[in-house]
C-alpha positions as CSV (number, residue, x, y, z in Angstrom):
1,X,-18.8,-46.0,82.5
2,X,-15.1,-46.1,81.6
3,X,-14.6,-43.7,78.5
4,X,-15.0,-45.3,75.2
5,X,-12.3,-44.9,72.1
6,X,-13.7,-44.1,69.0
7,X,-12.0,-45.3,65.7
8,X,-11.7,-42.3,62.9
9,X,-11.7,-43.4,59.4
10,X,-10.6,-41.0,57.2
11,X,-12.5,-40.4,54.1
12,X,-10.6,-37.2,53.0
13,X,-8.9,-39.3,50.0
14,X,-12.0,-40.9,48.8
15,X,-15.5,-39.3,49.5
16,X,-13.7,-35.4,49.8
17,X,-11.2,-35.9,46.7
18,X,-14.2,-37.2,44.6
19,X,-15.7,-33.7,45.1
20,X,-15.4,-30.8,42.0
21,X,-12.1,-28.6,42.9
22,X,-10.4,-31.8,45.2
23,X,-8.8,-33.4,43.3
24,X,-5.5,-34.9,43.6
25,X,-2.9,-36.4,42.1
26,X,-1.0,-39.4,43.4
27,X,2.6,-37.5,44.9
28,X,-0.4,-35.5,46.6
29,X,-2.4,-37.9,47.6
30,X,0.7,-39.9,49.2
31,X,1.6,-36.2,50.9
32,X,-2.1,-36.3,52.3
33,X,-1.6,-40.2,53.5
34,X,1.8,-39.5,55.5
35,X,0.3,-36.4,57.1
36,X,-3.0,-38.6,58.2
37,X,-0.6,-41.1,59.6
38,X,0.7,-38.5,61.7
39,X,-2.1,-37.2,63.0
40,X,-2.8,-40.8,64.0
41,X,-6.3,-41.7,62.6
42,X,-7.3,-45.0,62.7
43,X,-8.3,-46.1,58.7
44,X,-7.6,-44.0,55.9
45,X,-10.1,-44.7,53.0
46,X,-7.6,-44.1,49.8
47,X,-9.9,-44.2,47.3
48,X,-12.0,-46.0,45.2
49,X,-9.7,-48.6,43.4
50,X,-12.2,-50.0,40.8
51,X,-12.7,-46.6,39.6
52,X,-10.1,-46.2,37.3
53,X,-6.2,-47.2,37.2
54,X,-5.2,-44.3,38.2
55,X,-7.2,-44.9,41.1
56,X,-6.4,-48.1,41.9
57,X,-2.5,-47.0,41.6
58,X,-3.2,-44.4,44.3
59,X,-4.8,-46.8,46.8
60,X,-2.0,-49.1,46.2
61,X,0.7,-46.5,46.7
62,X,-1.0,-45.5,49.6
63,X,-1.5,-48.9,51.3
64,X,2.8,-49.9,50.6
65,X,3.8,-46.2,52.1
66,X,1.3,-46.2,55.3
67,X,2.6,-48.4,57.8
68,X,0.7,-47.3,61.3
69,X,-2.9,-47.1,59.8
70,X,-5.9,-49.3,58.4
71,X,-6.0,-49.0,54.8
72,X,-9.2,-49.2,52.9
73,X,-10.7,-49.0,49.6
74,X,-14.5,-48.3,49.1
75,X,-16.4,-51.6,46.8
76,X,-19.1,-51.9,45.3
77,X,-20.9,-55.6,46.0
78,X,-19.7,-56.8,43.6
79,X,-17.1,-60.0,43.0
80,X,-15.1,-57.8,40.3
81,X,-14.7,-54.5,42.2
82,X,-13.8,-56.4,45.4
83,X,-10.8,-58.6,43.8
84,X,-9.9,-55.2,42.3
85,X,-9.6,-53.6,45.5
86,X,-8.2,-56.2,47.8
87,X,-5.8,-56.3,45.0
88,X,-4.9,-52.7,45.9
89,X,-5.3,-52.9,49.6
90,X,-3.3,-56.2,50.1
91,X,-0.3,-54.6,50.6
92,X,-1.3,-52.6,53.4
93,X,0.2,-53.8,56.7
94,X,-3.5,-53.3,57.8
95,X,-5.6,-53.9,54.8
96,X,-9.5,-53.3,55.4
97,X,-12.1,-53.9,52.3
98,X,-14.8,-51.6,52.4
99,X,-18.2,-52.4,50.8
100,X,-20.9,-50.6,49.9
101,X,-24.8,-50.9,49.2
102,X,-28.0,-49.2,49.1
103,X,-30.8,-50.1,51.2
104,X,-33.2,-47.5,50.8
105,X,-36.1,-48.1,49.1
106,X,-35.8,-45.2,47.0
107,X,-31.9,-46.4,45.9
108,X,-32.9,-49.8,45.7
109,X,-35.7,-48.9,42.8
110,X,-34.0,-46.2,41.2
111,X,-30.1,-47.1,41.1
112,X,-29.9,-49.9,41.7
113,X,-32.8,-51.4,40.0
114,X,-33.1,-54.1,42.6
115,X,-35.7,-56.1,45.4
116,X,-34.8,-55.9,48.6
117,X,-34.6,-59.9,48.6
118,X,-31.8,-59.3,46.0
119,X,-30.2,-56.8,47.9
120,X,-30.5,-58.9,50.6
121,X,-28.7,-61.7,49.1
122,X,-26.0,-59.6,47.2
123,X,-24.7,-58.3,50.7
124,X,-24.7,-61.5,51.9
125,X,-22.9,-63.0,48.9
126,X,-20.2,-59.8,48.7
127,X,-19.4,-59.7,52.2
128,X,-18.8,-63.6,52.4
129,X,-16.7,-63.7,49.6
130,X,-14.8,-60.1,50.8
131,X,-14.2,-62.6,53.9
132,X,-12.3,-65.0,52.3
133,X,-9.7,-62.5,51.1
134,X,-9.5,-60.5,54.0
135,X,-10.0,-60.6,57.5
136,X,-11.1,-57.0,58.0
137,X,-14.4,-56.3,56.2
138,X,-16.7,-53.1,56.5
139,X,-20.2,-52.8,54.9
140,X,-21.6,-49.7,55.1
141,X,-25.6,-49.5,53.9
142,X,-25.8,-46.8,51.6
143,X,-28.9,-44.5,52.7
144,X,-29.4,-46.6,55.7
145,X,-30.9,-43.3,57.7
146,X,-33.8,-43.6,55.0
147,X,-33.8,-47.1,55.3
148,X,-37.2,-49.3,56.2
149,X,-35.9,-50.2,59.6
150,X,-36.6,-53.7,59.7
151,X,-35.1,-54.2,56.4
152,X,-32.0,-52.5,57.3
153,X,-31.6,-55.0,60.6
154,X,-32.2,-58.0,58.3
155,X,-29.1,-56.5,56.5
156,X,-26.9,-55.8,59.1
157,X,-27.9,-59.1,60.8
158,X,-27.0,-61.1,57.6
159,X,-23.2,-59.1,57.1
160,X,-22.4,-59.8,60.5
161,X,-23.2,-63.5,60.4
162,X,-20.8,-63.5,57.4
163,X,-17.9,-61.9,58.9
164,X,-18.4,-58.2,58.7
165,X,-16.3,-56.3,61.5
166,X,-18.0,-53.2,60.9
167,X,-20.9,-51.7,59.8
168,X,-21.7,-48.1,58.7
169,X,-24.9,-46.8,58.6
170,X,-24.8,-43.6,56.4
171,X,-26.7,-40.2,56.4
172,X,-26.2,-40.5,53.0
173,X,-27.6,-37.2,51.9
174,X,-27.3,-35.6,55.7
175,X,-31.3,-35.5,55.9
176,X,-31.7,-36.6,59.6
177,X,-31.2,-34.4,62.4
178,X,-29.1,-35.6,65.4
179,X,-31.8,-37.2,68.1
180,X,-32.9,-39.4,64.8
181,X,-29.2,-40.0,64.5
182,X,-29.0,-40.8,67.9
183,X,-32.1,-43.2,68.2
184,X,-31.0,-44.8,65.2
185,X,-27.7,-46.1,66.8
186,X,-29.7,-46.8,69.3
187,X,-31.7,-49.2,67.6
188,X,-29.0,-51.0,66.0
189,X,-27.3,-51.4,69.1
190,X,-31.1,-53.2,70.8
191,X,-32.2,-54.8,67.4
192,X,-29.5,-56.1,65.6
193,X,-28.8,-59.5,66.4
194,X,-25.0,-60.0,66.7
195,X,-24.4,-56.4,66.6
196,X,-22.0,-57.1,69.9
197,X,-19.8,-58.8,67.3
198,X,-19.2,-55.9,65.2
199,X,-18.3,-51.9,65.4
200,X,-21.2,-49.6,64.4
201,X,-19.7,-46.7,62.5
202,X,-21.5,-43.3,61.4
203,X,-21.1,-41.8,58.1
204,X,-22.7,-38.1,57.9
205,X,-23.2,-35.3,55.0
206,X,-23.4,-31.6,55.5
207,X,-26.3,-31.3,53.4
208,X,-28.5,-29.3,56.2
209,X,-25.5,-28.7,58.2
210,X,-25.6,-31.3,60.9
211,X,-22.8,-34.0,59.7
212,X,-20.6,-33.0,62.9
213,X,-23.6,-32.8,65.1
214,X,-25.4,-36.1,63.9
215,X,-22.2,-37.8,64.0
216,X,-21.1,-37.1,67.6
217,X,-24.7,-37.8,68.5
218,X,-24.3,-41.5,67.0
219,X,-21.2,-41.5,68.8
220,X,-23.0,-40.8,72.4
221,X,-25.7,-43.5,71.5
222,X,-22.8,-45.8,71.1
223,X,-20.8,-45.6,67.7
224,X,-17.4,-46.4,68.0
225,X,-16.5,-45.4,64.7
226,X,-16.7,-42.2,62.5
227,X,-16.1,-41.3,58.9
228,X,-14.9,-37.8,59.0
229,X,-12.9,-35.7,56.3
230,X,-10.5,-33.1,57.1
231,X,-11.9,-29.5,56.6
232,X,-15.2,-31.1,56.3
233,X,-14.8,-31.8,52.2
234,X,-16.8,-34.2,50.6
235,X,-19.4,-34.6,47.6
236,X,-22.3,-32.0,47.8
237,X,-21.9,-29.3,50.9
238,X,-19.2,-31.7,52.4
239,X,-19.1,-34.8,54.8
240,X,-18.8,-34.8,58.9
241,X,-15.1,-32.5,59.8
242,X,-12.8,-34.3,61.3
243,X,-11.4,-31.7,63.4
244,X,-15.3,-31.1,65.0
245,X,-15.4,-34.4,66.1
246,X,-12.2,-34.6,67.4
247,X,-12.2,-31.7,69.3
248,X,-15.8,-32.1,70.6
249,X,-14.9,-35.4,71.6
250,X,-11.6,-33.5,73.7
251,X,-13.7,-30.3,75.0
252,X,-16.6,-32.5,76.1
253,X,-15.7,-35.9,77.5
254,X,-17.9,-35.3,80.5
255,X,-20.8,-35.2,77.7
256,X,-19.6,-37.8,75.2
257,X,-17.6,-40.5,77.8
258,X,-15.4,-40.9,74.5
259,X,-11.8,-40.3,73.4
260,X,-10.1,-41.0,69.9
261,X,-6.5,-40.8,70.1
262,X,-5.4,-38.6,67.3
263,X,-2.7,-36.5,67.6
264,X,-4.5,-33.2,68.2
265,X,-1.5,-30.6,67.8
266,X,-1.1,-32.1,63.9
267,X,-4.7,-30.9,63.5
268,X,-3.9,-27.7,62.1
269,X,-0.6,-28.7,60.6
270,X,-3.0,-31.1,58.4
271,X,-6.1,-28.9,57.4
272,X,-3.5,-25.9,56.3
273,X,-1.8,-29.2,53.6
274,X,-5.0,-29.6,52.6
275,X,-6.2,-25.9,51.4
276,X,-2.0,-25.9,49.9
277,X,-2.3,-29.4,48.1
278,X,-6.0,-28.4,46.7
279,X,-6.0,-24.5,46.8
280,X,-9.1,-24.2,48.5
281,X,-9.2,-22.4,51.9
282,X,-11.3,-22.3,54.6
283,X,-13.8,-19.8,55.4
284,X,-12.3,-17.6,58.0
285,X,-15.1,-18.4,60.2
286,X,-14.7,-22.0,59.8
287,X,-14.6,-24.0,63.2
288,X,-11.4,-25.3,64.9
289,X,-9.1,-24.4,61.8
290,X,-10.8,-21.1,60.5
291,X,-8.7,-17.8,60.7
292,X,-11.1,-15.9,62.7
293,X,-11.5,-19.3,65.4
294,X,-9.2,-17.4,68.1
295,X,-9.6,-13.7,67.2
296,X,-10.9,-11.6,69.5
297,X,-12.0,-8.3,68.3
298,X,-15.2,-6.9,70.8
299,X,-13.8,-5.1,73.6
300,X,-15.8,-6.9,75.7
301,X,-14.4,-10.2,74.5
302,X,-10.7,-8.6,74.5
303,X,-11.0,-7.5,78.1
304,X,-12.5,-11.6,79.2
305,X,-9.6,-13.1,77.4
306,X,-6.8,-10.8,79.0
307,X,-8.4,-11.3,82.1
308,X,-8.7,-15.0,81.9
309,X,-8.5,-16.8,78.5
310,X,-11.2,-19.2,79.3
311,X,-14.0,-16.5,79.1
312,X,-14.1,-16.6,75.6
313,X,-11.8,-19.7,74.8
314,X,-12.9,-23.3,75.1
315,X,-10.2,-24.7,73.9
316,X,-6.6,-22.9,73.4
317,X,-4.8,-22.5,69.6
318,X,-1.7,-24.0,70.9
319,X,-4.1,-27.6,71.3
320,X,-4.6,-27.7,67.6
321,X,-0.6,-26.8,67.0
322,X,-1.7,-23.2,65.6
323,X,1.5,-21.3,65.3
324,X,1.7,-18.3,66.9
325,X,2.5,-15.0,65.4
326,X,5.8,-13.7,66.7
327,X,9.4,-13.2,65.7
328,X,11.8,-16.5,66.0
329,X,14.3,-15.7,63.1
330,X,15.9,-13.6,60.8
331,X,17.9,-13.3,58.5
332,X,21.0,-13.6,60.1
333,X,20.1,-17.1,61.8
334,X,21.3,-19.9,61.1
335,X,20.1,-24.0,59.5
336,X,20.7,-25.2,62.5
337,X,17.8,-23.0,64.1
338,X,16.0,-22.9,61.1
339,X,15.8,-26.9,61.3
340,X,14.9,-26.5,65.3
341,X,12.2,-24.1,64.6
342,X,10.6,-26.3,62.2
343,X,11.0,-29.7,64.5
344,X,9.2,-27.2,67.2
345,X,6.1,-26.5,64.6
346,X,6.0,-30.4,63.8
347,X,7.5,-30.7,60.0
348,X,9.9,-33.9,59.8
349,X,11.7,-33.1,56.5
350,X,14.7,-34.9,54.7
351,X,18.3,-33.1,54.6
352,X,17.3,-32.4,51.0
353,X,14.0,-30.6,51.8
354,X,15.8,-28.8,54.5
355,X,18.5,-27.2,52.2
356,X,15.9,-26.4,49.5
357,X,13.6,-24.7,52.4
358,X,16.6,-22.9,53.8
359,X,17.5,-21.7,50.5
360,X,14.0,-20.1,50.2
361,X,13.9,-19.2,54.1
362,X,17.0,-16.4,53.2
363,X,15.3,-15.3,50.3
364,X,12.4,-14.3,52.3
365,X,14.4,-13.0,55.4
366,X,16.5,-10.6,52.8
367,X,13.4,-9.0,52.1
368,X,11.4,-9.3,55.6
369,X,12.4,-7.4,59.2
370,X,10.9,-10.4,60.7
371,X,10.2,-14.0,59.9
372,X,7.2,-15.2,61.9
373,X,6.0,-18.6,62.5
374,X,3.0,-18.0,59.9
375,X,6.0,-17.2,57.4
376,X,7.5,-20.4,57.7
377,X,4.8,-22.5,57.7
378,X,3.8,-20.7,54.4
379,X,7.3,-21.4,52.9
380,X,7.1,-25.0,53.7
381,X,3.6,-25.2,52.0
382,X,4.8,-23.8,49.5
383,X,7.9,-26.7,49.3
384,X,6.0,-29.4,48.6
385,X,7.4,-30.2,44.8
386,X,7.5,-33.9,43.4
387,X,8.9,-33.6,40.4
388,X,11.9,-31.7,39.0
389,X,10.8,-28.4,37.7
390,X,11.0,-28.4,33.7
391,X,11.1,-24.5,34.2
392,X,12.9,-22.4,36.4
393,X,12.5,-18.2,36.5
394,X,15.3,-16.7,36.0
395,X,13.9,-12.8,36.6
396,X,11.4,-11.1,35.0
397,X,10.6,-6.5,34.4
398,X,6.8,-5.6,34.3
399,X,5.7,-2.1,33.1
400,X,2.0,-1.2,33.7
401,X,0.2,2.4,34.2
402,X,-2.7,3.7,33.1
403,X,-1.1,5.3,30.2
404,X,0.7,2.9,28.7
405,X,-0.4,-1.1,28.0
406,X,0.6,-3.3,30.4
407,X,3.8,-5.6,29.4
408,X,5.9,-8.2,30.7
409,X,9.3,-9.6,29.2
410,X,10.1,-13.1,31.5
411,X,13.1,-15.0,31.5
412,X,12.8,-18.8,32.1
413,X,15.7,-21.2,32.5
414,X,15.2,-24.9,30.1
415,X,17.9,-27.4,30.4
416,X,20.6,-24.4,31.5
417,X,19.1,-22.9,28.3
418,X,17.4,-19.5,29.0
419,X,14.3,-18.3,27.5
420,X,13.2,-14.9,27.2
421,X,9.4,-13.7,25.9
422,X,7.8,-10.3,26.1
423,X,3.9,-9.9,26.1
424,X,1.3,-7.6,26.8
425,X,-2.1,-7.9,28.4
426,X,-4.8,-6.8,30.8
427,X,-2.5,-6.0,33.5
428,X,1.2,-7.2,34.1
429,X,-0.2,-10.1,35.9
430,X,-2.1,-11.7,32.7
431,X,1.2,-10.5,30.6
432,X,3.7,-12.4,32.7
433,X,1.1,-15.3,32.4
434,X,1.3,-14.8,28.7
435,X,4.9,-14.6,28.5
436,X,5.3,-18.0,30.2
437,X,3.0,-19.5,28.2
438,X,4.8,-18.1,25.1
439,X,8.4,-19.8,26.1
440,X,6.3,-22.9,27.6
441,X,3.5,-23.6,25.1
442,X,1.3,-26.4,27.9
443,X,-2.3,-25.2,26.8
444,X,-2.9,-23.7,30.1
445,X,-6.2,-21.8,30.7
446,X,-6.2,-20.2,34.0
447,X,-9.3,-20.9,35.5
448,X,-9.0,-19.3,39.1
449,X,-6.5,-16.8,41.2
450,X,-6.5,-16.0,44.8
451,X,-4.6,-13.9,46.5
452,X,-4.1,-14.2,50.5
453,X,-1.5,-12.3,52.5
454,X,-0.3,-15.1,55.0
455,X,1.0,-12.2,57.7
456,X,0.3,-8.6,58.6
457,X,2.2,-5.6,58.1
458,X,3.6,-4.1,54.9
459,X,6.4,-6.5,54.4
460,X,3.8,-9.6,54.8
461,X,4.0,-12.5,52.3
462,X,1.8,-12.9,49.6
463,X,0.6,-16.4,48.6
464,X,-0.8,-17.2,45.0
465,X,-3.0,-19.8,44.2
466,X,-3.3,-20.4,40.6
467,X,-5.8,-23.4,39.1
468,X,-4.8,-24.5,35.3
469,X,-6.9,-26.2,32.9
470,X,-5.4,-28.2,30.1
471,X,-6.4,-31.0,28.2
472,X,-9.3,-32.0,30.3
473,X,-6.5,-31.6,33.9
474,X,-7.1,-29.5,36.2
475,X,-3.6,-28.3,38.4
476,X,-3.1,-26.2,41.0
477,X,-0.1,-24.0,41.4
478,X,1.5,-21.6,44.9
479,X,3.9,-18.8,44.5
480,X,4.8,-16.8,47.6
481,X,6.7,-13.6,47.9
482,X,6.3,-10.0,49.6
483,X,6.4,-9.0,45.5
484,X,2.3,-9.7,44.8
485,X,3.3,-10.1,40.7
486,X,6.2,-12.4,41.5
487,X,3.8,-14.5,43.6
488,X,1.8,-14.5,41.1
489,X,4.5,-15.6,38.5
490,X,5.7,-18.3,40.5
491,X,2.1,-19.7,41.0
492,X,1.9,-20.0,37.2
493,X,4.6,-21.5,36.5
494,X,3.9,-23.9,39.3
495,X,1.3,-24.8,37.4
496,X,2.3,-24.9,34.1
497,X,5.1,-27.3,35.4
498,X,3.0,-29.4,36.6
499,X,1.6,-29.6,33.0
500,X,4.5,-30.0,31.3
501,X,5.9,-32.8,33.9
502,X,6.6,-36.4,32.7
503,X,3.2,-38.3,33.3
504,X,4.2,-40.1,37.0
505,X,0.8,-40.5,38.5
């Protein structure tokens, strides 16, 4: 049997940014859409356009800036929500309209306060009328995996006779395990009248920690469509990780007879803008994109690898585009092999990106004996900046011991104005927090800090991740330095500039 391609839909703007400490805002969420697009998925889901304007602004901006990709919008059934989101979508060179509705007996009764004969109908009636608008329809049967089975084919039978092009059946709450995945598939591939007409795609949750496994096991039974999330975000414990399937699908074709043609070495490049746009990392032992996935540390392990990597390695970092950690510039280097460097790690930025990431490049290579590859991909994380800062720090003296109270005197830059405040605190951290706040006055309320050093040895470069509250907003703001406090400075006023910032999105 001739290998199979498998469609990925990205859900990473919808179902993962809908989860508590994912959010985004729309300069982020178009960020997020141009990286997807280079990594060469399929469909990106942008959102849920009914939700709110602001969502339906972000699905829209989405749709007019992607130009290689599927665009979709999740819908309810319903005549108002899909207007409102083939309203957004339309714009897309490849506009998709994505519809949505329980069919589990306990959703049916309890949400949706409905018979099945009314279900029934109400798929049929959405997904005709979706039709007319657009010639790319999905339905995807909410709960389907707890679905009466019979009832669930009636449903699928009835979409496809009105046009659907794909249907999802969804481990809504990830409570199957993946042979019931599997024989699932399998019975909408021998049951489902029609189904030959139509793509089956799988849509799994982490809740018991099979969304990767039940997924790729739909996929061998004969999905030709997944719904993945980068990092594995998503409501609850998370949804199927795209970089799993992916790379299951690449180290196993013998097992799967599959292929999806992403563009694997943009993997990496695109779960590390992720953890930078949203501040949340990945566990060092996450799969594929975790710290720890190609460190070798038992001496047993150590002496496989040097004697032949694929002892211990199923797959290589340099697959993924990990950068490696060695020495490619200093500071007496030049743009022009600054700019080559970066077009070898895979960033495509603008002439004005480049001088502002040069600028900050010399900075760092002042203070560091070496610039590794980790630095600069840090840096550049650290670049991404949509507005013009209202703010800009000008220097700041900290004093702290443990005999004396900790203060900080800051001064910021306004409208070629400078500002200078001096405050105490806790520790010179939380004073030079309080002596922006002084001069800036935006509410904030810092909610979290993390701390990561992004290389080894005692010049490494600390990055700050700051998250704001203010006014019911949540921001997240990066600093990075070898100085820990002025990380830690320019994280919060990351932030607070973010606050301050003329409302765009």
């Amino acid at each position: 049997m001739a290998d199979r391609k498998i469609k990925i839909l990205d859900t990473t703007l919808r179902d993962g940014e809908q989860a508590p400490g994912y959010s985004m805002n729309l300069y982020e969420k178009l960020e997020m859409a141009s990286q997807l697009e280079r990594l060469g998925v399929d469909i990106i889901e942008a959102g849920f356009a009914s939700a709110s304007p602001e969502d339906f602004e972000a699905v829209r901006s989405v749709a007019e800036q992607v130009k290689t990709c599927t665009v979709t919008s999740l819908s309810r059934a319903l005549k108002a929500d899909i207007d409102k989101t083939f309203d957004a979508v339309r714009v897309s060179m490849r506009p998709r309209i994505h519809i949505v509705l329980a069919t589990s007996d306990l959703h049916m009764r309890y949400k949706l306060g409905m018979s099945p004969e009314e279900v029934l109908e109400r798929a049929r009636e959405s997904v005709r009328y979706a039709k007319r608008l657009c010639d790319d329809v999905e339905f995807s049967a909410e709960d389907a995996t707890r679905s009466d089975r019979d009832f669930l084919e009636k449903v699928l039978e009835t979409v496809i006779e009105e046009g659907a092009n794909t249907v999802s059946i969804p481990d809504t709450v990830g409570y199957r395990m993946p042979q019931e995945m599997a024989e699932l598939v399998t019975f909408v591939k021998e049951h489902v009248k029609g189904i030959e007409k139509a793509c089956i795609s799988v849509h799994c949750h982490d809740d018991l920690g099979f969304a990767t496994a039940n997924t790729l096991a739909g996929i061998r039974a004969g999905a030709g469509q997944a719904e993945c999330t980068i990092n594995g975000i998503g409501e609850r414990a998370g949804n199927a990780s795209l970089e799993e399937v992916t790379m299951g699908l690449y180290v196993r074709p013998d097992y799967y007879h599959a292929y999806c043609p992403v563009n694997l070495k943009q993997i990496y490049r695109t779960s590390k803008l992720l953890t930078t746009i949203t501040g949340v990392a990945v566990p060092p032992n996450k799969s594929i994109v975790g710290a720890n996935a190609f460190a070798h540390e038992a001496g047993i392990h150590q002496h496989g690898i040097l004697a032949n990597r694929a002892t211990y390695e199923i797959m290589s970092p340099e697959v993924i585009g990990v950068p490696q950690n060695r020495m490619v510039l200093g500071k007496h280097s030049g743009k022009h092999a600054f700019a080559d460097r970066l077009s070898i790690l895979g960033y495509e930025l603008s002439e004005a990106q480049l001088e502002k990431a040069f600028a900050s490049f010399k900075q760092i290579a002042d203070r560091k004996k070496t610039v590794t590859d980790r630095d600069l991909e840090a840096l550049i994380g650290n670049q991404h900046t949509h507005f013009e800062p209202t703010y800009l720090l000008k220097s700041f003296v900290v004093n702290s011991g443990t005999v004396i109270s900790a203060t900080a005197a800051v001064k910021l830059i306004r409208d070629d104005e400078v500002y200078e405040t001096v405050s105490t605190g806790d520790g010179p951290i939380d004073a030079a927090f309080k002596a922006i706040e002084m001069t800036a006055r935006s509410g904030a309320v810092l909610d979290n800090y993390t701390i990561n050093s992004v290389t080894e040895g005692e010049d490494a470069l600390g990055e700050v991740i700051v998250k704001l509250k203010a006014g019911g907003t949540t921001v997240t703001g990066r600093g990075l330095s070898t100085d820990i406090i002025e990380a830690s400075i320019k994280a919060y006023l990351n932030g607070v500039n973010k606050i301050v910032a003329p409302t765009k999105s």
